[in-house]
Structures are given as structure tokens and as C-alpha cells.
C-alpha positions as CSV (number, residue, x, y, z in Angstrom):
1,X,-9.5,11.4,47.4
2,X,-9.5,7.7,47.6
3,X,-12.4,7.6,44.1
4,X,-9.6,10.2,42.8
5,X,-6.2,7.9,43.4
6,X,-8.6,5.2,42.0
7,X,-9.5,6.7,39.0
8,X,-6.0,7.6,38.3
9,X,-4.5,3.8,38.8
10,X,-7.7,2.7,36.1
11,X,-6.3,5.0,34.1
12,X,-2.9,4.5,33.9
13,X,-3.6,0.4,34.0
14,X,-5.8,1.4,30.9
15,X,-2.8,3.6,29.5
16,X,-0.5,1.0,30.1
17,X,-2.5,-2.0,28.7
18,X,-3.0,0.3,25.7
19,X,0.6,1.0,25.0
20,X,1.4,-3.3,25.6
21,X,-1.3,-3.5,22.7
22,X,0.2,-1.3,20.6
23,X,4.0,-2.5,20.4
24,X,4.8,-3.6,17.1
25,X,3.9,-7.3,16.1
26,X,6.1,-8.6,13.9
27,X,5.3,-12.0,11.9
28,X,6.5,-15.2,13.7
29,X,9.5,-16.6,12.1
30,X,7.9,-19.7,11.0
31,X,5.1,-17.2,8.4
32,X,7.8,-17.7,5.7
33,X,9.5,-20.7,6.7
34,X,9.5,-23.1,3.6
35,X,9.2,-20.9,1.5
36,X,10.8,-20.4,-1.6
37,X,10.6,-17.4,-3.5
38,X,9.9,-17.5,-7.8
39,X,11.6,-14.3,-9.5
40,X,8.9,-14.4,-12.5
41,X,6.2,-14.2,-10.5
42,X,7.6,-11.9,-8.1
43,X,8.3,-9.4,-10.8
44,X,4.7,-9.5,-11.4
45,X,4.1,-9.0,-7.9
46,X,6.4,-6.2,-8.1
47,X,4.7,-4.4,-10.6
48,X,1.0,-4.8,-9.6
49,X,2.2,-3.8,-6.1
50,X,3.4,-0.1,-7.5
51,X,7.0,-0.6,-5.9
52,X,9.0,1.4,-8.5
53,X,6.4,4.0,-8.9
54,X,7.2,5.4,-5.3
55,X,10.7,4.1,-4.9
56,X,11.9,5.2,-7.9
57,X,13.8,8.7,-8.4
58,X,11.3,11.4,-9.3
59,X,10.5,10.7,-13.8
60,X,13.0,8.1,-13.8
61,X,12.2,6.1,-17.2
62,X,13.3,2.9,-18.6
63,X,15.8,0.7,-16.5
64,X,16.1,3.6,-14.1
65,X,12.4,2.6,-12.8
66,X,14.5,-0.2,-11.0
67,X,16.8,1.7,-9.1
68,X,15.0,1.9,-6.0
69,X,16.7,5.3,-4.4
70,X,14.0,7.0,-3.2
71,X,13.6,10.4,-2.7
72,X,10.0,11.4,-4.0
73,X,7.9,13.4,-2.2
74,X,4.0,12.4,-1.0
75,X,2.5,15.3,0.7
76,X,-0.8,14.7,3.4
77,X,-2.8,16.4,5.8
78,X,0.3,15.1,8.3
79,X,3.3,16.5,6.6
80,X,5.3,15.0,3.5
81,X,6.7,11.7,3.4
82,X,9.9,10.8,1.5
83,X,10.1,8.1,0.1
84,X,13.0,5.4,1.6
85,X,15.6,3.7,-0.8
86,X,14.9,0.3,-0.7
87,X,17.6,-1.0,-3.2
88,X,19.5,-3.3,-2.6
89,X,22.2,-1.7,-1.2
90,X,23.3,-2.6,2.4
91,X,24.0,0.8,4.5
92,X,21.4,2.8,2.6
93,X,18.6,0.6,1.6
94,X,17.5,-3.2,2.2
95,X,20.5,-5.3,0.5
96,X,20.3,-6.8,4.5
97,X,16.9,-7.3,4.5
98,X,15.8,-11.2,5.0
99,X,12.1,-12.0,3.7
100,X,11.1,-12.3,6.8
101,X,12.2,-8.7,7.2
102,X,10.0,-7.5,4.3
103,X,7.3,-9.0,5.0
104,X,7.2,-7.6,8.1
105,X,7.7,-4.4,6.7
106,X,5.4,-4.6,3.9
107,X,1.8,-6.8,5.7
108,X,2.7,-5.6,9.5
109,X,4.8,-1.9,9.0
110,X,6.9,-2.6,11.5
111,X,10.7,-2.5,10.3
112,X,13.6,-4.5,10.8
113,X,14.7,-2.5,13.8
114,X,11.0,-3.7,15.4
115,X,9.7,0.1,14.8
116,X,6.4,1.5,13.4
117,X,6.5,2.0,10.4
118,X,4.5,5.2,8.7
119,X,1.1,3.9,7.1
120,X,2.5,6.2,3.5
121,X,3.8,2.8,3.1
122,X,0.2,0.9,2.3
123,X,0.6,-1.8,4.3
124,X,-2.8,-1.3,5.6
125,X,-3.5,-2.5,1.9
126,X,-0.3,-4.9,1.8
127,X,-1.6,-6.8,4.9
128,X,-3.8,-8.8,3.0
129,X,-1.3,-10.1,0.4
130,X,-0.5,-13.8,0.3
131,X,2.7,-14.8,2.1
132,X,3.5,-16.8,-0.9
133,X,3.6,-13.2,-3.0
134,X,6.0,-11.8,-0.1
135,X,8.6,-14.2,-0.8
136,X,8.3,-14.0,-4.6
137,X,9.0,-10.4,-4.3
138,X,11.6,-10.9,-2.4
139,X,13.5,-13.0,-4.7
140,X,12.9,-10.4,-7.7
141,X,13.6,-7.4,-5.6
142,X,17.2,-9.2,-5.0
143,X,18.4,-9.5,-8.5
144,X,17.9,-5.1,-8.6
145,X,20.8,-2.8,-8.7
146,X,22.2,-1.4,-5.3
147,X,22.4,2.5,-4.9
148,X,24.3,4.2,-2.4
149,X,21.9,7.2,-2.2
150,X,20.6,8.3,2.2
151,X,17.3,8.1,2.6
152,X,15.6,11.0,3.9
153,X,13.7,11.9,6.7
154,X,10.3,12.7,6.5
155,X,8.9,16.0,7.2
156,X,6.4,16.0,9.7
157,X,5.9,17.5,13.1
158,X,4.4,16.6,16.9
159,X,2.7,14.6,17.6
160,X,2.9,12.4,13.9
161,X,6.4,12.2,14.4
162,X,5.9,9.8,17.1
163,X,5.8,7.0,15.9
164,X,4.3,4.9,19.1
165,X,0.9,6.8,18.0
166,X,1.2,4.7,14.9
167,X,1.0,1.5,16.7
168,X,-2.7,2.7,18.4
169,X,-3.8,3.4,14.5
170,X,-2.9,0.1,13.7
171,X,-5.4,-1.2,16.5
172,X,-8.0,0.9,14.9
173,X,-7.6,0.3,11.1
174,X,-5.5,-2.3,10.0
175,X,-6.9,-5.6,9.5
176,X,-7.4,-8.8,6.7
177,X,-10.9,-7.6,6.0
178,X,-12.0,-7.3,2.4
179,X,-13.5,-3.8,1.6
180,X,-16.1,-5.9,-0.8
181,X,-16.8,-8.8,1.5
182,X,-18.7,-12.1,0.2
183,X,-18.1,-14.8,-1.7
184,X,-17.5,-13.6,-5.6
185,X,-16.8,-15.2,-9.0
186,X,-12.8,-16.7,-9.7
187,X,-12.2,-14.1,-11.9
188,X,-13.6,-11.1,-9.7
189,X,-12.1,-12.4,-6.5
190,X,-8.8,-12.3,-8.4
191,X,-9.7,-8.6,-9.0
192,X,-10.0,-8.2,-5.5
193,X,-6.9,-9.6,-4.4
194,X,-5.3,-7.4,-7.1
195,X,-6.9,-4.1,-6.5
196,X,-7.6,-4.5,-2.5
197,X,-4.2,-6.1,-1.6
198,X,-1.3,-5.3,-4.4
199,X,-2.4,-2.7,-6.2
200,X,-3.9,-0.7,-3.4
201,X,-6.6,0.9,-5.3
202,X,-8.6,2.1,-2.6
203,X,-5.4,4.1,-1.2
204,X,-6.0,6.8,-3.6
205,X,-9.2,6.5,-4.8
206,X,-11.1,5.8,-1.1
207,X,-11.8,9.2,1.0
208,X,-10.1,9.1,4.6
209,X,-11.8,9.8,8.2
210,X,-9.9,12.7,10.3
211,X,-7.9,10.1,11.5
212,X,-5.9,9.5,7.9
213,X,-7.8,5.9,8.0
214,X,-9.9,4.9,4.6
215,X,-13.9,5.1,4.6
216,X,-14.4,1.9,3.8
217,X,-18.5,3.0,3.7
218,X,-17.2,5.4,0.5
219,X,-15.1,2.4,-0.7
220,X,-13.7,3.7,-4.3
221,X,-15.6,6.7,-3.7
222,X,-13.3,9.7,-5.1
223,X,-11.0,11.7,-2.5
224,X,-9.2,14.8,-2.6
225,X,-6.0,15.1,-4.0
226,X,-2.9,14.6,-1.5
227,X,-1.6,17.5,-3.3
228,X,-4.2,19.5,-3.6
229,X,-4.6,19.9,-7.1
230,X,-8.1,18.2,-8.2
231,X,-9.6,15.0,-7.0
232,X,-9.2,11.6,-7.3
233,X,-12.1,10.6,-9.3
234,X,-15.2,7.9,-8.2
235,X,-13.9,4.7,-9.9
236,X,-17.6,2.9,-8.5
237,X,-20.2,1.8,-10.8
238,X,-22.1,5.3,-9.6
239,X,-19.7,7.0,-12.1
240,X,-17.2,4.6,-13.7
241,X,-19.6,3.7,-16.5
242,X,-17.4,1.9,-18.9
243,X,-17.9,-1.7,-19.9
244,X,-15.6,-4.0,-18.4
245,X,-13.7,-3.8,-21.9
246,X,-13.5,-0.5,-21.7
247,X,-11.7,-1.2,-18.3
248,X,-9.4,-3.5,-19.6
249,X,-8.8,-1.4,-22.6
250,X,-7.8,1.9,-20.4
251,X,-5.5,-0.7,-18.2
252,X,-4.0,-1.3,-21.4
253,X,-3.5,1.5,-23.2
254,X,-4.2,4.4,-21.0
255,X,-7.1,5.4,-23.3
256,X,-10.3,5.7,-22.4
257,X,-13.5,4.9,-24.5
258,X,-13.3,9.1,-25.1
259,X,-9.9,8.9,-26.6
260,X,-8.2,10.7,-23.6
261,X,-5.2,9.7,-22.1
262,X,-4.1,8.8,-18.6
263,X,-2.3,11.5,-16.2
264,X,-0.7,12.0,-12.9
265,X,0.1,9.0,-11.1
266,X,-2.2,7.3,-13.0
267,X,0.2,6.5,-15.3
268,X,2.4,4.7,-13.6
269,X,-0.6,2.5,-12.2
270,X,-1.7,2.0,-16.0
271,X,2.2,1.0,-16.8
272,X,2.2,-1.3,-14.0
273,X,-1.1,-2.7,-14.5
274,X,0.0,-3.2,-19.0
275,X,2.9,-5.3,-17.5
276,X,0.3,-8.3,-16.0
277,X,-1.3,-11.0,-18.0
278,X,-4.5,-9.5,-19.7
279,X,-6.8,-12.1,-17.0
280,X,-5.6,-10.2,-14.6
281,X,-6.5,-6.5,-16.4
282,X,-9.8,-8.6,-16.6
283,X,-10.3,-9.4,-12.8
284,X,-9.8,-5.8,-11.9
285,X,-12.6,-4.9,-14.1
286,X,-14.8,-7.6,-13.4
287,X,-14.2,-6.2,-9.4
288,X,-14.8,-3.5,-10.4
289,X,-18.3,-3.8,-12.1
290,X,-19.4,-6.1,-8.5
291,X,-18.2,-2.8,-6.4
292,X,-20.9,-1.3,-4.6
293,X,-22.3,2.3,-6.7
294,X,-21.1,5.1,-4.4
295,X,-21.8,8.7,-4.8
């Protein structure tokens, strides 16, 4: 009885340290603190970082890409995730928000409230981008137009829907490590910053453990389809055979060296990705070409 009553305080110290580990850890106030944000360049950080393309209303087009009032749906092995409004309006979306506020959001997931947030929002991805980038986006994402519209509630049952799980996953997976680590050229390690950190590239194109966590062994490897429908394809040397023009090109243009066009959600990446200066269409590919072959 007494190896019992022992065993049982180790393991609800362990339980207990576990859960102290796994509180939300926000930034400390002083990670933005002079700090001033730049709307040009945080409308390029807007756009590499994919914002509209979840945020926006499902085939919104034109100006209506910058009404961020949610509502599309991302299914996963877990359940479907809505996405939040996060215009600027201040009972339904983030018009209160400080920077501080969406950093944390966006490099910790942890919101405002000091709650988990759902790793749909890549911040597993974001985590690595530059504080300086945080604040720039910031500044854009103020001058946007407000919308009144609710956000909805996910759809997902026990035990994802609590969201103190999410802090133990965060232990496990989220970190500042590069995917493709070493020193590399200027160019490519702007590439990697782009495609690792803003652009999130491995999000969809990286396979995922039973966990929901990427394989960072099968980095760029192909994945199924959230969805369901199809695969995402092997962007790694092993099968993305283009020239590093022929990168930049498809970025572009949403051709590739075949004369097909982009599809899916694709499109939007290529959209975003037409908005940045052509060096930075040219880093991605150069990262690209220095990625690891992965079958």
C-alpha cells in the first residue's frame, strides 16, 4: 500500500508539473516595446502570410479579400475549424487587439483572453516570424474595414475540444527550429524565412504524425488532402523538377512549364505570392532547389 500511495503522489506531482508546463505563455510585454510598425511592409507581410485567404468570406474577390469576416470552413482528422473574424471590428473581431495581442496570437497561439489557441491557426509556422514583421502587420491590418459578422464555433468534439490538451502539443511540437537547418546563401535563407515562417509552406505540403504535428523527416513531402479530395503534391527536388525559373514563373503566373494552371488553394498562395517583389518569388525557389529530395 505504502509503494501504491507513492506511486500515486509521483504521479499526480508529474500530472501537476505537466499541466504548470503547459499553461499558455504569452510574450513578455517588453517583445514589442519600441516598436513601430510600417504599413508597406506590413501589407507585404500580410500577403505572404496567407491572412485573407483564410479570413476572408468563402470566393470573396477583389476588395472583399480585405474584409476579414471569417466563416470558411477547414476540415481535419479532428473536426472542422471555422475560421474567426479578425477585422477590425471591436465586439466581433480584433478592432481591440494591441500588437502585443497579435503577436501573441499569431507566434505563441495563445489569445488575448490568455487561452490556447487551436494550432488551424499556423502559429507553429508563425512562431518563427520576426517580431519586427508582427508589428508591421499590425499597422496594415488596422487601416482594414470592420465587419460586424459572429465568429463561429468550431466543430469538433472530446477530447479536441479542450483546449488545455493544446497546451501539452505545444510542448511537443512548437518550437524556432528551422525545418532545413544550416547556414544557407542570402537569397535562400530569405526563401526560408518566407516559406518556413510566413508563408507556411510546409502546413500543407508536409505529412502529419497521429498527433496532427508535421513530419519534419518528410519535410515538403506531399500529404493527403484535409478534404479528402486528392493529395497535396511533393514540392521537394525528388519531384518538383522545375528550374528555379520555372518556380518563379508558376509564382507569377500560375503557369507551370506544361501550360497548366494553378487550382484549389493554390491559387490564393500564387495570388499572394504575385503580390511580393520578384527577389522574393526568387528566394522561395532558390529554398526550394537546397530542400532535401524526399520521396
Amino acid at each position: 500500500m505504502r509503494i501504491l500511495r507513492w506511486l500515486v503522489a509521483v504521479g499526480v506531482i508529474g500530472a501537476g508539473g505537466l499541466w504548470v508546463l503547459a499553461r499558455p505563455a504569452p510574450l513578455a510585454a517588453s517583445a514589442v516595446e519600441g516598436l513601430s510598425g510600417d504599413i508597406t511592409r506590413g501589407e507585404a507581410v500580410f500577403w505572404a502570410a496567407g491572412c485573407a485567404s483564410c479570413h476572408m468570406a468563402e470566393k470573396a474577390e477583389g476588395d472583399a479579400e480585405l474584409v476579414l469576416k471569417g466563416g470558411q470552413r477547414f476540415a481535419s482528422e479532428f473536426g472542422t475549424f471555422l475560421a474567426p473574424n479578425i477585422s477590425q471590428d471591436a465586439e466581433h473581431g480584433i478592432g481591440t487587439w494591441s500588437a502585443l495581442d497579435l503577436a501573441n496570437a499569431i507566434t505563441r497561439g495563445v489569445s488575448p483572453e490568455g487561452e490556447h489557441l487551436y494550432p488551424a491557426l499556423p502559429y507553429a509556422s508563425y512562431a518563427k516570424m520576426q517580431m519586427q514583421d508582427v508589428v508591421d502587420l499590425y499597422a496594415f491590418m488596422q487601416t482594414l474595414p470592420a465587419d460586424p459578422t459572429p465568429s463561429q464555433p468550431h466543430e469538433i468534439g472530446f477530447p479536441f475540444s479542450q483546449r488545455a490538451a493544446v497546451g501539452v502539443w505545444k510542448l511537443m511540437f512548437v518550437n524556432t527550429d528551422w525545418a532545413l537547418p544550416g547556414n544557407l546563401t542570402p537569397t535562400a535563407d530569405r526563401g526560408r524565412y518566407i516559406a518556413e515562417a510566413l508563408a507556411h509552406c510546409g502546413e500543407c505540403h508536409t505529412p502529419r504524425n497521429a498527433l496532427g504535428a508535421l513530419d519534419t523527416a518528410r519535410w515538403l513531402a506531399g500529404a493527403p488532402n484535409p478534404s479528402g479530395d486528392g493529395k497535396i503534391p511533393n514540392i521537394t527536388p525528388a519531384k518538383l523538377t522545375w528550374s528555379a525559373a520555372d518556380i518563379v514563373q508558376y509564382l507569377t503566373t500560375g503557369f507551370t512549364p506544361e501550360y497548366d494552371s494553378v487550382g484549389g488553394h493554390m491559387a490564393h498562395v500564387v495570388e499572394n505570392m504575385a503580390r511580393l517583389p520578384e527577389s522574393d518569388r526568387q528566394a522561395v525557389a532558390e529554398y526550394l532547389k537546397a530542400v532535401p529530395a524526399a520521396e
